[in-house]
C-alpha positions in Angstrom: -20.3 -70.5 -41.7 -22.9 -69.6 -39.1 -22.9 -67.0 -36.7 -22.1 -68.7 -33.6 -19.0 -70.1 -35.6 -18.2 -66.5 -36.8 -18.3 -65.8 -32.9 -16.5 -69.0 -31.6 -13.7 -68.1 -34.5 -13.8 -64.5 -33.6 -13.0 -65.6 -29.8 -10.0 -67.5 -30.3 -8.4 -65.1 -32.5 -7.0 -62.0 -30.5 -6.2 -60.3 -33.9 -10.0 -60.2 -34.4 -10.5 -58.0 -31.4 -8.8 -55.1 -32.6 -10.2 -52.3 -33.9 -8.0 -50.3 -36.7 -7.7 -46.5 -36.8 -10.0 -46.6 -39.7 -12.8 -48.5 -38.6 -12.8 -46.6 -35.1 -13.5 -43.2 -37.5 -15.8 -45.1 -39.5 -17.9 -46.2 -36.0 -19.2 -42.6 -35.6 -17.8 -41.9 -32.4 -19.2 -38.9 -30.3 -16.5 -36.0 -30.4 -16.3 -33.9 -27.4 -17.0 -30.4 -27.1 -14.0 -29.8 -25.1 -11.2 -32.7 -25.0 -8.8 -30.7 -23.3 -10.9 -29.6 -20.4 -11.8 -34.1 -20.1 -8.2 -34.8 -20.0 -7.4 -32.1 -17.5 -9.8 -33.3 -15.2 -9.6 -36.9 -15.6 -5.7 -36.2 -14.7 -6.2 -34.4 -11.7 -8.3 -36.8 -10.4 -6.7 -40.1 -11.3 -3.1 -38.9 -11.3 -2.5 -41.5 -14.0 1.5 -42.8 -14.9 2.3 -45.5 -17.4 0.1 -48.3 -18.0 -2.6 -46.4 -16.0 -6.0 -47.0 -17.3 -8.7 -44.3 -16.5 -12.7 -44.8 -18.2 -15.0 -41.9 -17.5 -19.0 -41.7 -17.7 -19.9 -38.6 -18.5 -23.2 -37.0 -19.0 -25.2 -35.2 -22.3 -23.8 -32.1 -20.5 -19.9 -33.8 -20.5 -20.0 -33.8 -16.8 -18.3 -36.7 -15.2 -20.8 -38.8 -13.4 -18.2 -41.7 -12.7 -14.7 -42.9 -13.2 -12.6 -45.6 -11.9 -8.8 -46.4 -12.6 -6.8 -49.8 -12.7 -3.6 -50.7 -13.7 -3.2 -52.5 -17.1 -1.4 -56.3 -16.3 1.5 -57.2 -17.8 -0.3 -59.4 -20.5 -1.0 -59.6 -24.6 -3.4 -56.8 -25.7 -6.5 -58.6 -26.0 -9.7 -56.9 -26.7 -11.9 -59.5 -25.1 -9.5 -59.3 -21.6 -9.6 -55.6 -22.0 -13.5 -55.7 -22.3 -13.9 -57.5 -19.1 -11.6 -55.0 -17.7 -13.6 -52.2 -18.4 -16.7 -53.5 -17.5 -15.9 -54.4 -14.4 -14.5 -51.4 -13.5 -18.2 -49.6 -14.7 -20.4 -52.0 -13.1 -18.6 -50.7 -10.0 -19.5 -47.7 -10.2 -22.4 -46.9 -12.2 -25.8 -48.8 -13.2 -26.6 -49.7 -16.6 -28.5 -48.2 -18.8 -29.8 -51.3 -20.4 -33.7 -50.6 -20.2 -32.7 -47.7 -22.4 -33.9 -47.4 -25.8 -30.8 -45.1 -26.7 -27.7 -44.5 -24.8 -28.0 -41.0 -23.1 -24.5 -41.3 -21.4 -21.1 -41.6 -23.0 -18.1 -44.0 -21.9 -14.5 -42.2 -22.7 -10.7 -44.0 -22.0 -7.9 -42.4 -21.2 -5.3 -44.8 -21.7 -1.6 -43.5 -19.9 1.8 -45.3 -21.4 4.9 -45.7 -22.8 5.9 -44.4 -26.9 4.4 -42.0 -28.5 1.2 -41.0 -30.2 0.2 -43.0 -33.0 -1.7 -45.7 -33.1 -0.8 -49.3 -31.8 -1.6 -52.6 -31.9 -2.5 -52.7 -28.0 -4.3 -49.5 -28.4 -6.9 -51.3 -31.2 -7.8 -53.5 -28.6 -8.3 -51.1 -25.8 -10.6 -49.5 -28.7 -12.4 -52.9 -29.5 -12.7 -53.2 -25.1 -14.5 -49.6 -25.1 -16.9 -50.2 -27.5 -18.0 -53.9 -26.7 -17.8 -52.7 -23.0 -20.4 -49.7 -23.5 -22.7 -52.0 -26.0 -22.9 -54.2 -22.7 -23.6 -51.7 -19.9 -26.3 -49.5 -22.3 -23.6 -46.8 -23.0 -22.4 -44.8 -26.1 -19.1 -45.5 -26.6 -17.0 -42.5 -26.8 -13.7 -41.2 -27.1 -10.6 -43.2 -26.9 -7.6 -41.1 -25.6 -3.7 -41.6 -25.3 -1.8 -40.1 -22.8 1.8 -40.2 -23.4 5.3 -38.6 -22.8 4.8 -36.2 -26.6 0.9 -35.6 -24.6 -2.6 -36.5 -25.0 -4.1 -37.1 -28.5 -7.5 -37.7 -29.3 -7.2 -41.3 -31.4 -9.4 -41.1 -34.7 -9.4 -37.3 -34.6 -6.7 -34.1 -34.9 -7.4 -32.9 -31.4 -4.2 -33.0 -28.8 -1.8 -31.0 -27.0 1.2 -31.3 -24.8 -0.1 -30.9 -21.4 -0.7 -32.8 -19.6 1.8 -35.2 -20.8 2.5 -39.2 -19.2 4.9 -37.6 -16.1 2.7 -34.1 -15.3 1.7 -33.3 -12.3 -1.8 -32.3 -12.0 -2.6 -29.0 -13.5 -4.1 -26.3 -10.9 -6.4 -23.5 -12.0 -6.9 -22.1 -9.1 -3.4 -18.9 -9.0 -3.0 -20.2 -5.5 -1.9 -23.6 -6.4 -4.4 -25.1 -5.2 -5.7 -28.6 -6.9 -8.9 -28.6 -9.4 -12.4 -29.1 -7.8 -13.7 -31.7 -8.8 -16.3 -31.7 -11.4 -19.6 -31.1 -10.7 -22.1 -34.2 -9.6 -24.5 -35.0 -6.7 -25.4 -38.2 -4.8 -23.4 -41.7 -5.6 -21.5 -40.7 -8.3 -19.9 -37.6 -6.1 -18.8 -40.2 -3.6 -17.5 -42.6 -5.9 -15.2 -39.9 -7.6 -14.0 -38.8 -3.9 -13.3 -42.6 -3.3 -11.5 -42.8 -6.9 -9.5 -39.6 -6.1 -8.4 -41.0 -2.6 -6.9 -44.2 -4.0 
């Protein structure tokens, strides 16, 4: 069989657009220095709930240089759809880095819903999205989080913790009970986080 047929066969099969826990470990994705500290952030910008879908750029440094949130439609989990998703959402708000020999900036999702931890079906899609979405705006595809009512696991690894969970409100550091600041960037991608935070 050829490749285009490979492709073309691989396109009308939504099964063949999801990745499995196994071969997400076996892709070599990036772990983060500190996961915790990402999902804190991420929460108290995007105040995600259920079926909230958050994908983050962040820099060598793990500093978030972008980030957008959508809703996930009521549809079949389809990796393909969820690609499209994604890249729409990062073409809004950052450039590629296409004319990039290697990726310098990661791509992370952190997916809010329903259930529990483990691994699912509509998860493996969301992971086969991520990855085909960063191949396609010149971007190392990174971790894929779940952020559910037991908390937020790190998919592929044995990082997680309880808070935040699916219904917290954002955490505060600040003993006043003030919100986070949010994380440090300059130029465009400052304004598109205050814009992302406002929604």
């Amino acid at each position: 069989m050829s490749a285009s047929a490979d492709l073309s066969a691989a396109s009308a099969n939504p099964l063949a657009r999801v990745l499995e826990p196994a071969e997400w470990a076996a892709a070599g994705i990036p772990l983060l220095r500190n996961p915790r500290e990402v999902v804190v952030g991420l929460h108290a910008l995007h105040r995600p709930r259920p079926s909230t879908v958050v994908v983050a750029v962040l820099d060598q440094d793990e500093q978030l240089r972008a980030s957008a949130s959508f809703t996930r439609r009521q549809a079949p989990a389809d990796g393909w759809t969820f690609r499209n998703a994604l890249l729409a959402q990062l073409r809004r708000v950052i450039p590629h880095d296409l004319r990039r020999r290697t990726p310098v900036r990661t791509a992370v999702l952190l997916h809010c819903r329903e259930g529990d931890a483990r691994w699912t079906e509509e998860d493996g899609a969301w992971m086969w999205g991520l990855r085909d979405a960063c191949t396609l705006h010149g971007l190392r595809c990174g971790s894929y989080i779940t952020l559910t009512g037991d908390g937020w696991q790190v998919l592929g690894e044995r990082r997680g913790g309880r808070r935040p969970d699916s219904q917290s409100a954002p955490e505060s550091t600040d003993p006043m009970g003030a919100p986070p600041a949010l994380p440090r960037t300059g130029g465009v991608a400052s304004e598109v986080m205050h814009r992302a935070a406002a929604r």
